[in-house]
C-alpha positions as CSV (number, residue, x, y, z in Angstrom):
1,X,15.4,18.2,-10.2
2,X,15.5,20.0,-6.8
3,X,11.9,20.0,-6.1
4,X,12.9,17.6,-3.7
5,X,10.0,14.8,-5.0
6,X,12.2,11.8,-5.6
7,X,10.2,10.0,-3.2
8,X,7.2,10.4,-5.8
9,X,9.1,8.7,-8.4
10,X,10.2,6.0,-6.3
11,X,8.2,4.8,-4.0
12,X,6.3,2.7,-6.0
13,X,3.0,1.1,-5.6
14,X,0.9,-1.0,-3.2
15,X,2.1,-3.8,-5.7
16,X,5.8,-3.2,-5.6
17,X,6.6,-1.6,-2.3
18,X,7.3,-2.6,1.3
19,X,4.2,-2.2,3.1
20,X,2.9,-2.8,6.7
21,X,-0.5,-3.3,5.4
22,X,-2.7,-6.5,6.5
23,X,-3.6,-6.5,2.8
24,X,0.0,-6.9,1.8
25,X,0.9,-8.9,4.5
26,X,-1.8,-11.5,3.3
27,X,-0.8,-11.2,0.0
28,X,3.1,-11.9,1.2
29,X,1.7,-14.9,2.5
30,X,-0.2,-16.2,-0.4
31,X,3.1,-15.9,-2.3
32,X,5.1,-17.6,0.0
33,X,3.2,-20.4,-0.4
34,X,2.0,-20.9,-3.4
35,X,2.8,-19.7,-6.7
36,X,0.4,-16.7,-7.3
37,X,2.7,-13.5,-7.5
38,X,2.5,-10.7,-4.9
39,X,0.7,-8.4,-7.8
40,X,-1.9,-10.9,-8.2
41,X,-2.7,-12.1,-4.7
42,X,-3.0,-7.8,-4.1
43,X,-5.4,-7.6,-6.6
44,X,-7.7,-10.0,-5.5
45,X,-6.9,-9.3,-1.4
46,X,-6.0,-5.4,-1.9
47,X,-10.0,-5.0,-3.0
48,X,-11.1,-7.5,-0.1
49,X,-9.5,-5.5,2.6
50,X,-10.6,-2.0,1.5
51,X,-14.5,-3.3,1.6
52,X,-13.5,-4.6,4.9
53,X,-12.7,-1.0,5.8
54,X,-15.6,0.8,4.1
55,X,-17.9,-1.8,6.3
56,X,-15.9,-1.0,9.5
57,X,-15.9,2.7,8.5
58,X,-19.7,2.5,8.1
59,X,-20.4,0.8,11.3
60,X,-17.8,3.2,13.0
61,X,-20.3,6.4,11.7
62,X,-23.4,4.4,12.8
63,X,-22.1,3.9,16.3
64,X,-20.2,7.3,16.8
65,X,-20.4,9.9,13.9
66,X,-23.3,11.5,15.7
67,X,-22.4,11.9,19.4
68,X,-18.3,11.6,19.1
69,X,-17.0,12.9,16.1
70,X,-13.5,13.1,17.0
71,X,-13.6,9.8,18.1
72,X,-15.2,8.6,15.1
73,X,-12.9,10.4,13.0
74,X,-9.7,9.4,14.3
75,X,-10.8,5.5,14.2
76,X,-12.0,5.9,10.4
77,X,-8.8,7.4,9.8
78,X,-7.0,4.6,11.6
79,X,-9.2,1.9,10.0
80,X,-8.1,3.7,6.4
81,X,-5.4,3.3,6.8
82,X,-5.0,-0.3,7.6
83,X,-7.0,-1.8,5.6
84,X,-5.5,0.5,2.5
85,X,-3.2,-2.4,0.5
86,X,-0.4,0.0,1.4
87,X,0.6,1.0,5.0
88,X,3.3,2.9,6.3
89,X,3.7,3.6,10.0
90,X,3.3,7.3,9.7
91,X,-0.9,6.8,8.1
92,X,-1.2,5.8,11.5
93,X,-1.0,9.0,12.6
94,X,-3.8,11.1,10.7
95,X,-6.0,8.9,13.5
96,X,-3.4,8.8,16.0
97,X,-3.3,12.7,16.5
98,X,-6.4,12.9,16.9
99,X,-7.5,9.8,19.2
100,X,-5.2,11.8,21.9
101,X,-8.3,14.3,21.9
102,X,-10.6,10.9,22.6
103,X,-11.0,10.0,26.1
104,X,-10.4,5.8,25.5
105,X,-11.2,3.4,28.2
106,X,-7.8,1.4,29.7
107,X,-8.5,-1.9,27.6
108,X,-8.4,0.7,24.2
109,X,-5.8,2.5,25.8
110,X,-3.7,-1.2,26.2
111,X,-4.5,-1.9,22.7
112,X,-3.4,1.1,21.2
113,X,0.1,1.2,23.5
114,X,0.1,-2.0,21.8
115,X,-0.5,-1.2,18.2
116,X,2.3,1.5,18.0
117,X,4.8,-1.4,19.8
118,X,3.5,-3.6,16.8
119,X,4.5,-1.0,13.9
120,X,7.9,0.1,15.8
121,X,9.0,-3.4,15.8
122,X,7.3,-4.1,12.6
123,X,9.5,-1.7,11.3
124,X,12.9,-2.4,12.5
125,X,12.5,-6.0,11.7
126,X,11.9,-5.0,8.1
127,X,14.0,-2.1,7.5
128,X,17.1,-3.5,9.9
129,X,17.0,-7.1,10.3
130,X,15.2,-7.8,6.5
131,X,12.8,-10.2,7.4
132,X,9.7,-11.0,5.4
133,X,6.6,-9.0,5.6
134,X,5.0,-12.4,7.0
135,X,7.4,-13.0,10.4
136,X,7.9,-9.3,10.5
137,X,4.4,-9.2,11.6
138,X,3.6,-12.1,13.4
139,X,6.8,-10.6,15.4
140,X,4.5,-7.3,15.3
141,X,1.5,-8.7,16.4
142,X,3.0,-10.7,19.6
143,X,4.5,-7.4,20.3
144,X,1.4,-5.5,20.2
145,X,-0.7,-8.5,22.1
146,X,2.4,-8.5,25.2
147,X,2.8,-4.7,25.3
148,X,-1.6,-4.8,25.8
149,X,-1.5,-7.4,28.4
150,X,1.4,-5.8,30.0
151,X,-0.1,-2.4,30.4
152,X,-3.5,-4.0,31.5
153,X,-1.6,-5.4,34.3
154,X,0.3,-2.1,35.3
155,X,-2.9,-0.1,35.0
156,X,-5.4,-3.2,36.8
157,X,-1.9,-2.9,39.2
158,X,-1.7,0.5,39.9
């Protein structure tokens, strides 16, 4: 149509599309295993996860809405979007942007070097190498837990 909005069309839904989330990760898992289909383990997980994230959400305003908004911001933004059912690296970043305004402590720091290592490998393994959401993240979550540990070192190091 040359409005340029093909991606709105066909991208799909939380049900049907790749996805980075935990939810769909889960929900991967449950149908690798047994025979509940990816829809319905997401609708019974997809709902778990985002009350999950309104908790976390909630406890994130408790402890830091009134003396650091920014930081409180850009972690309810970051907690939105993983526990949405549907994740893409990019959500990441409505948090992301602004935790570089947060002074973090080195252990957050580590973690969130971490995180972004997780999704970047997260990502190639399932848009290059095509492996299932499941491995794709276990690969993702060593990732994320070496790259911590590893800048740890270098910063308890240097």
């Amino acid at each position: 149509s040359g409005w340029g909005l093909g991606w709105a069309t066909g991208s799909g839904s939380p049900q049907s599309a790749g996805s980075q989330s935990i939810a769909h990760t889960v929900a991967a898992t449950i149908e690798m295993f047994t025979s509940v289909s990816l829809r319905g383990a997401m609708s019974v997980v997809g709902p778990i996860f985002l009350i999950i994230g309104a908790v976390v959400i909630g406890w994130l305003g408790w402890r830091l809405g009134a003396t650091r908004p920014i930081a409180f911001t850009a972690w309810a933004l970051i907690v939105f979007a993983f526990s949405y059912p549907s994740l893409q690296p990019w959500y990441v970043l409505w948090g992301g942007v602004l935790l570089g305004a947060v002074a973090l402590s080195p252990k957050a720091s580590a973690w969130v070097i971490g995180g972004v290592g997780a999704l970047l490998s997260t990502s190639v393994l399932l848009d290059y190498a095509g492996l299932p959401i499941p491995v794709a993240q276990g690969v993702g979550l060593a990732v994320a837990v070496l790259v911590a540990r590893w800048r740890l070192a270098v910063t308890a190091g240097g």
